[in-house]
Structures are given as C-alpha cells and as structure tokens.
N, C-alpha and C positions, 0 to 999 in steps of 0.2 A: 673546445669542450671534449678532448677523444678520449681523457683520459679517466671517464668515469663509465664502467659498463653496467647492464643489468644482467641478471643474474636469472637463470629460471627453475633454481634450486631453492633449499629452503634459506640460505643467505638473501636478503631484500635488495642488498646492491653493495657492490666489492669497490674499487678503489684497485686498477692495474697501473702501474706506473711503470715506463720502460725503461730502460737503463742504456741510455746510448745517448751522446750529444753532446757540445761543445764545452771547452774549460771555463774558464775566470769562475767569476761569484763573491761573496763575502767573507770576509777571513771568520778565523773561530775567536772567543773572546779572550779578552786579557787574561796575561798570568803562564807561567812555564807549563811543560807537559811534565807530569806526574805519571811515572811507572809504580805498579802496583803486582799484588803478586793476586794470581786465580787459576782458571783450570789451567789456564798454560802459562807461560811468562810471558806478563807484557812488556813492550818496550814503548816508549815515545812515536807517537802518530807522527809526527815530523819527518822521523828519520825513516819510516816506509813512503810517506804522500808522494802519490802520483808515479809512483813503480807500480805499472798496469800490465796485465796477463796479454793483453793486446793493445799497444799506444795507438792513440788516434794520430793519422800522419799528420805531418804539418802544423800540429798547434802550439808548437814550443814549449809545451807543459811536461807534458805525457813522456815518462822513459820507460824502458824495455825492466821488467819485472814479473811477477808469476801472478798466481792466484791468490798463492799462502799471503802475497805481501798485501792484497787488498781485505783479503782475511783479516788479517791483523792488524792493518790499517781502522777498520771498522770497530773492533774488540777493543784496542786504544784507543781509539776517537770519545768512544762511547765511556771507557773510565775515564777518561779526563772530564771531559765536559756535561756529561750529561744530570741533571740535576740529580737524580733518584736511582747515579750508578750505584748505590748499596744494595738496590733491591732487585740488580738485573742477575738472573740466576743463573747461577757458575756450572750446569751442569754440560754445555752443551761446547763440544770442540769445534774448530775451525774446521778440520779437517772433514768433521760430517755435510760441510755443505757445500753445491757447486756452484753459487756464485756470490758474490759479496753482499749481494741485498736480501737472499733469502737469510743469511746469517743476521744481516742489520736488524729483520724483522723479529727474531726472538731477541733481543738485547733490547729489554725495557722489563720496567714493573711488575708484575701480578696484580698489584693491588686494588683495591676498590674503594669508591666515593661513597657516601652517606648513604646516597641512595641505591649501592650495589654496581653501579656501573662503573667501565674498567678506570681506576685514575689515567693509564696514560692510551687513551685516544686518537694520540695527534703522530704517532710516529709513522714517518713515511717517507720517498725515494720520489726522485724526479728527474727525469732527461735534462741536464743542465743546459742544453739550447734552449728549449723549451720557455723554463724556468724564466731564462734570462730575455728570453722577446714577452713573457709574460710581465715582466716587469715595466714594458714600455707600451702594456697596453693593447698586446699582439696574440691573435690567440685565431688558430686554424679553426674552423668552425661556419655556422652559418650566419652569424649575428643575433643569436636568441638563445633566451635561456630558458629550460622546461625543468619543471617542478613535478615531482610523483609524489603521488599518498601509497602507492603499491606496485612493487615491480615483480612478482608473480599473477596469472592471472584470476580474474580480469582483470589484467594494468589501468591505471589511470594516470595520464602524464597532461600539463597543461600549461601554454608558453606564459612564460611572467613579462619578460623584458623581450624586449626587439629594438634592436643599436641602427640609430637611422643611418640610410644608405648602404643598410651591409643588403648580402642576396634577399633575408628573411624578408626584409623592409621592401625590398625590391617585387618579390613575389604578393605582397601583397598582408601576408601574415600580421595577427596584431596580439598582445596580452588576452589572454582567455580560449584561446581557438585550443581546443582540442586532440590531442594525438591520436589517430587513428591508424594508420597503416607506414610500414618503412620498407621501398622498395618493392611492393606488394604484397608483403608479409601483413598478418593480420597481429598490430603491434599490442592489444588489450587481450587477445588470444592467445595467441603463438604460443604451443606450448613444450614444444621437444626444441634440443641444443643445436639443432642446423639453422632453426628459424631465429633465436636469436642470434646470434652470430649472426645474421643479417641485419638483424635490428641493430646491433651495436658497431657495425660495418657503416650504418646507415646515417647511425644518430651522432656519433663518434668518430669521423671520417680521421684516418692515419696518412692521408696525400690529400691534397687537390680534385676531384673531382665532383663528378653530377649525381644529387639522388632524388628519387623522388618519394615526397611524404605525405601523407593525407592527413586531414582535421576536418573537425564539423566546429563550426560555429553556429551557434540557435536550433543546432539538428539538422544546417543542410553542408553536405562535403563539400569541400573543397581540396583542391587538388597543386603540391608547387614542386615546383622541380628545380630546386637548389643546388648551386654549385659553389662549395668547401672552398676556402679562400683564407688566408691570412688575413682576420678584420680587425682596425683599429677601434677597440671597445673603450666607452666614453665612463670615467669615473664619477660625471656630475652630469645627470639629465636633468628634465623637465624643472627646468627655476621657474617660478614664479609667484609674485608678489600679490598676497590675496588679501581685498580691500574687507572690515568687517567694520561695525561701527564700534569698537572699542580701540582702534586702531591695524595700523598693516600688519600681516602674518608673512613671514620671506617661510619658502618652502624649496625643497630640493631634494632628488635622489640620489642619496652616497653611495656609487656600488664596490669602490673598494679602496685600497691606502694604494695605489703605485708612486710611478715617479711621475706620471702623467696627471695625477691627481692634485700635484700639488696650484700649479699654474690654472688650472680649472675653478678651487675649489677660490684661490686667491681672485679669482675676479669676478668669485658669484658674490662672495663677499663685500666686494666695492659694490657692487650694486643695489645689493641690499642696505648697506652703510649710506649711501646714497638716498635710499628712499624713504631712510627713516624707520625702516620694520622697527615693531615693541615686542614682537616674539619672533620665535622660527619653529618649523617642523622638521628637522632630519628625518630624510625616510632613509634607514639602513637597514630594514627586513630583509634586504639577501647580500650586504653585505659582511663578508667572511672575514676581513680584516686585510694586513700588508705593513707596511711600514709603521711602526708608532713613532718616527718621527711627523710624520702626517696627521698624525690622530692628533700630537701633542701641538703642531700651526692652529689645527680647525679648533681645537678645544680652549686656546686664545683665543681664538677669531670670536668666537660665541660669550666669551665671560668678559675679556677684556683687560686690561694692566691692574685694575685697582683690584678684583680679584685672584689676582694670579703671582704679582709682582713678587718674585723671591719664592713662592711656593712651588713643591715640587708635585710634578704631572705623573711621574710613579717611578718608584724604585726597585729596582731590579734585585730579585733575591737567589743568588746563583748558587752552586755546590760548596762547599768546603776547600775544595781544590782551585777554588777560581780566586782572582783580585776580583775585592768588591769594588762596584764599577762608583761613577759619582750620579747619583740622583738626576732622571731626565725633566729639564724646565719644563715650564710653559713656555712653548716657542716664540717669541716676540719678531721674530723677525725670519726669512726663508733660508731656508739649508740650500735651495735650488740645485735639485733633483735633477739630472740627467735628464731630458726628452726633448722632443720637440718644441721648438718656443719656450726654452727652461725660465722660469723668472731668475733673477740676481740675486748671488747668494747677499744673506744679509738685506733685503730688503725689507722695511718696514709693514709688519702683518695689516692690516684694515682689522676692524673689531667691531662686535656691535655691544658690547660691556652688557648684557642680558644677565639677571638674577634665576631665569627663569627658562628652560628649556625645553620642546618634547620631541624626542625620539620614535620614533615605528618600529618594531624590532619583533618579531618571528625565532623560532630553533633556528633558520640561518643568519641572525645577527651574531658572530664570533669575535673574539679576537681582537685585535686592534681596535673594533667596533666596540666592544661591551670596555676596552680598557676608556673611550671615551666618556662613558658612564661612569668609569668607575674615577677616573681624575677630576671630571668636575665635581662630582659629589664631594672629594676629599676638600674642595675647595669652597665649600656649602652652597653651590649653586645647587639649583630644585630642579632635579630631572625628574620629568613624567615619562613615563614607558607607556605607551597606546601598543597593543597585538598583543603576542605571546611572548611567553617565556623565551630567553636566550638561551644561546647553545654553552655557555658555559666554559669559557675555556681562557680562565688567567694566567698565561703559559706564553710563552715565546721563544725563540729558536736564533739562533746564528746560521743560516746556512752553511753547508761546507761542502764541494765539489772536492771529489775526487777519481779522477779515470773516466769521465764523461756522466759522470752521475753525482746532484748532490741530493745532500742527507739531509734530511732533517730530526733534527729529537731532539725533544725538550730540554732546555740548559738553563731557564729562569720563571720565575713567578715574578707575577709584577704586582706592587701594592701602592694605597694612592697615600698621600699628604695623613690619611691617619693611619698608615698602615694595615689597610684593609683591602685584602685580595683574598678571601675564599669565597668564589661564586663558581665554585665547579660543578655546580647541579644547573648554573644558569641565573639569571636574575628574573625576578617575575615583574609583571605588568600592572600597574598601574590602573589601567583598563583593560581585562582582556578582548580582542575583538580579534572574529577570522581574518585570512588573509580574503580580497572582495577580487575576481579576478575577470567581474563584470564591469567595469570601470578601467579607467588610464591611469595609470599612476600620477598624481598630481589633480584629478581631476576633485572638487571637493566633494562632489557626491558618494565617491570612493570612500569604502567603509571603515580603513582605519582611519585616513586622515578626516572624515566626517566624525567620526569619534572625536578625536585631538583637537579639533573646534571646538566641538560641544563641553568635551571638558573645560578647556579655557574659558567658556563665559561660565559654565554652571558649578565647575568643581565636582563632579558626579558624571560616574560612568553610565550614561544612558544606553536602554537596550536597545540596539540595532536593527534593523527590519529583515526581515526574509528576503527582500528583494536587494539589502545592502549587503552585509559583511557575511553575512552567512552565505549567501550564494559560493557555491565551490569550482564546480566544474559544468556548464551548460545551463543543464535541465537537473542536475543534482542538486541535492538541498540536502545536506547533512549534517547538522553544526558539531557532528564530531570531526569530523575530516580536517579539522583545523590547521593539522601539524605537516605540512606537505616538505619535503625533502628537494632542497634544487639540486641538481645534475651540475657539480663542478668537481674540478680538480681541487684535491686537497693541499696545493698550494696556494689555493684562494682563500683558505680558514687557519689564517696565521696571523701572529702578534712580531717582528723583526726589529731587533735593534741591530744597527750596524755600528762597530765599536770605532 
C-alpha cells in the first residue's frame, strides 16, 4: 500500500505513483495506430515504444532513445487509444515537461459528470514491477488495510481488513483498532510537512523494514511494531455458509479481480454449490475492481447457464479509431490465470443458477466490481445493493508499459446485455447502511450483512442500531461519517480487459 500518501494541505489525499520498474504487461487494443495532426505532429506510438531517455539494463525491452521520444510516445499513445482523445486539450507541448508522466497527467478531459465532478478520474501511472507482482497478489506493505474519513487534522484513519499471517495479523491488530501514532509522530495531529512525511514513510513503507504504529481499541493503546514485507493478500476471505430458517445463505469477501482470484473464487464456489446455499451475500465494499474477465467467471458462477447462455456480460465501447472488439460472454468455463495453483484453462465453472443476489458495496466498490452489478442486471437477475453508494466508474483500461512505467487512461465504457453503462455518479443502494467497523467481516451481527439478512426475510430496509452499522470509529458515533476512503493504489480501482 506505499503508493497512496496523506497530504496536510488542503488536498485530503493525492495518489504518487513512481516511475521506475520492470517491462512486460498487456498490450494496447486491437486496430492500427492512427496519426493525427495537433500542437505538434504525431506519429505512431509504435514506432517511438520503449526508446527510453535511460534503458533499464538487462531487460531486453528497453533501447537507447531521449526524452522527446517518451514525450511523444505518451501524446500518440493517448490519440490513439484513448476513449475521449477529442477532448484532450491541444495547448500544451512536449517540450514544456521534464518527464513523460507529468505530460501523461494533463492528456485527458476537462469535462464533467451530472453531478459536476471530473468525467475522467481514473488517469494515472504505475511502476510496472510493481503493477505486475500486484497482479499476482503481491503487494509491499503490512497485511492491512486502513480507511480515512479525513486526512487533515484531526485525522481519523481505521483498519478494515487484516490478511491472516501477514506481520499486522501477527502483531496482533484486527478490523476497527484505531490509528493513532506512526513512528511516534502524533498521526490525528501532526500538523507541519516534516511529521508527515513520517507518517507516509511509516504507513507506506518504499523497502522492507520496521515501523512502529499505535491504535486504541475501546480507548486503550496498544502498541505493534511491524515489519513491511512483500505479503500474499488473499482475493476471497471469510466464506461461510450461514444456516437461517428459510434456507442456507453462502457469503464471502471479494477484495478484488487478480489472477489469484480466479482459483479462490472457483472453489468457494464448489462449496457452496455443494451445500445447497438458496442465496449469497458478496461482500465487495472495498473491492476496487481487476480483471473483468474475473467478474464475468463469478457473475456465471452466481446466475448459472439458463440465465446467461449466449448473453453478453458487457460490451466494450471504444473510440472511433479502435476495431470494435466482440462482446465479452458469460464465462462458462476458466481462462486460468497465471498464479499459483492456476486452475485449467477451460475448466468447467460450478454455478449456483441464483435469480436473486445481494452485494455489500461502499464509494470503494469500483470497477470491475460495479460492472458485476451491472452484467447481471442486464441479464434480469435481482441485485440488491446493502451500504452505500458506489464509486462509479464504467471505464476500463488496456494497460500499456513503456520505459519502466505503465499507463493507464481510459480507452473503453462498458455496457451490459441492454446497453446500459452510465453509472458515473455511482449506483445507489438498496438499503443504505454505514460501513460497522465493530464487527469481523462475515460476522452476522455486522451491520451491513445484518442488514442483507433482514432484507431477505422482510423485503424492507430496517433501521440499524447505534451500536451496529452506525458505530464508526471506537467511541465515535456519527452516522454522517459514512463515506470512509480506503488507502490504496489506484491500480486497485480498475475495470481490464486484455485483448
């Protein structure tokens, strides 16, 4: 998680992404490169790719070229592919910038959504090493992940998830404890730019090492001294199968689309298929999205062949300049993904053939996650939304490495079986209910999935108690504080198709 800082200006929290790291990655999508004419002449991104100002040795990619060509590399990238290159504005030259990603970062939109905010949100830059152990699951950090309602102070930051056997788990740390100190910086204080910079030193470790963090849980400190480790973070936690008298309810935490996601999600699957479940709860509240081929296994796994068979899971609406691609299925059967323990490509999916499904979903349900909302819906399965509104973002990317850094910017909208993908404000809820950060995730006392119960016998969103879904942080009680912000890389809140 290094790659997300706090901020103690009047920005709430930035997004640094570094520019240095290893080749490969996924190609860009079908269809020739398109030169065009603008402030300067483009030529084909082809014919510059990977003529780097500095080649990284050894990686077979990388040849000796300047700046101008990564320049230009980025200015082509972006005419060709990028969904809404009309609206990227032609005033600004290559030559005014000193290095390829601060140019990337003005090459997008102006524009704005219904609700005034910016249409394109999602552009942004990633260390291609990085990137690519993130896809397998891999991610420098402590094993936890901590949500803010405010990162000026008085901060308030509070762990959501903790990944069993990483250090967090090890120290003892659980969902709801508290951030109080990083390094012995006062982390709710702190309020001049040397003490951050420790905080983000602390909370966001760039090597290996030891820090040490304070929390209070129920008002008393506690104290862990963490040591930053490369951890294998799990796509599918807490399964399990919860007995009511209308039948089994299967439940499970989806925290994102990788390639480790697929062989997890396939054998929660059997299990459930196995026990008979007549509903399920996806909990994707901080799931940011990944792959939509992942989305489009699970979103079979849940509906089954007789709703799915020949319909499409969503169709990708790319620029003018691109081959329109062919409509992605419902996956009947595994792509098998790269990882560990990879399942067989082409294996037949398990399914539980469900009319009826409910989701958990928060501002950080994204992406890959809301397109599975939006695919089964096209296929009139009944999704119920328990939490809050989604983050809103029908969009997807082709990654593209180039010189130790890939790109990302928007090159498609995805729409489902009726052609409907405008939820750029988000989708709303069902039942709205806070995130409960007094409770385990999975546990049914916990206040959304107590909610998604109660729905399913009553059909009515029952109000919540003070001591369930509203409870925020501790001893805080605030049922505005709803909308908490997790602490990730913005390669974790993406939609990917790889062509």
């Amino acid at each position: 998680m290094r790659s997300v800082h706090l901020n103690s200006l009047a920005v709430p929290f930035v997004l640094l992404l570094s520019a240095c790291g290893g080749g490969g990655g996924s190609s860009a999508p079908a269809g020739n490169p398109v030169t065009s004419t603008g402030p300067t002449a483009l030529v084909a991104s082809s014919t510059v790719a990977n003529r780097c100002e500095k080649p990284r040795p050894g990686n077979g990619v990388d040849a000796q070229g300047s700046l101008l060509d990564e320049l230009t590399w980025v200015r082509s990238w972006i005419d060709e592919t990028y969904l809404w290159y009309r609206e990227v504005p032609t005033t600004y030259q290559p030559q005014s910038f000193a290095t390829p990603i601060a140019y990337f970062d003005v090459l997008k939109t102006t524009a704005t959504t219904a609700s005034g905010k910016p249409k394109d949100r999602f552009h942004f830059t990633n260390a291609t090493a990085e990137w690519e152990a993130s896809q397998n699951g891999i991610e420098l950090g402590y094993g936890m992940l901590l949500a803010v309602t405010q990162t000026t102070p008085p901060r308030k930051a509070v762990i959501t998830i903790v990944e069993p056997g990483s250090p967090a788990a090890r120290a003892g740390l659980q969902r709801g404890d508290v951030l109080q100190t990083v390094d012995g910086v006062d982390f709710v204080n702190a309020p001049d730019t040397a003490s951050v910079k420790t905080i983000n030193a602390g909370l966001f470790p760039e090597a290996q090492g030891t820090h040490t963090l304070g929390f209070s849980r129920g008002g008393t400190p506690l104290s862990a001294s963490l040591q930053a480790i490369e951890v294998n973070t799990s796509a599918v936690q807490n399964e399990r199968i919860i007995d009511t008298p209308t039948g089994k309810v299967g439940y499970l935490t989806f925290n994102t689309h990788n390639n480790v996601a697929e062989r997890q999600l396939i054998d929660t699957m059997r299990r459930f298929q196995a026990a008979g479940i007549s509903d399920l709860v996806l909990d994707v509240r901080y799931n940011g999205g990944g792959l939509l081929d992942v989305a489009s296994e699970l979103a079979y796994m849940i509906a089954g062949p007789q709703a799915t068979t020949g319909k499409v899971f969503e169709q990708v609406l790319a620029n003018d300049k691109t081959r329109q691609e062919a409509p992605m299925p419902f996956h009947a059967r595994s792509l098998g993904f790269p990882a560990p323990n990879p399942v067989a490509s082409g294996t037949a999916l398990p399914y539980l053939g469900l009319k009826r499904v409910t989701l958990l979903t928060t501002a950080n349900t994204c992406s890959a996650s809301e397109s599975i909302i939006n695919g089964l819906r096209g296929v009139d399965v009944q999704v119920n939304l328990i939490g809050g509104t989604t983050c809103g973002k029908p969009y997807g990317f082709y990654p593209k490495p180039n010189c130790g850094t890939t790109y990302f910017a928007v090159q498609f909208q995805g729409v489902n079986a009726k052609g409907f993908g405008d939820y750029a404000d988000g989708m709303a809820p069902t039942c709205e209910v806070a995130d409960d950060y007094q409770h385990a995730l999975g546990d049914t006392a916990e206040g959304m999935l107590a909610a998604a119960l109660r729905y399913r016998t009553a059909g009515a969103c029952a109000a919540a108690s003070v001591s369930g879904a509203t409870r925020l942080l501790g001893a805080v009680e605030n049922p505005t504080e709803t909308a908490m912000r997790v602490l990730r890389p913005q390669y974790k809140e993406i939609s990917i198709r790889k062509p």
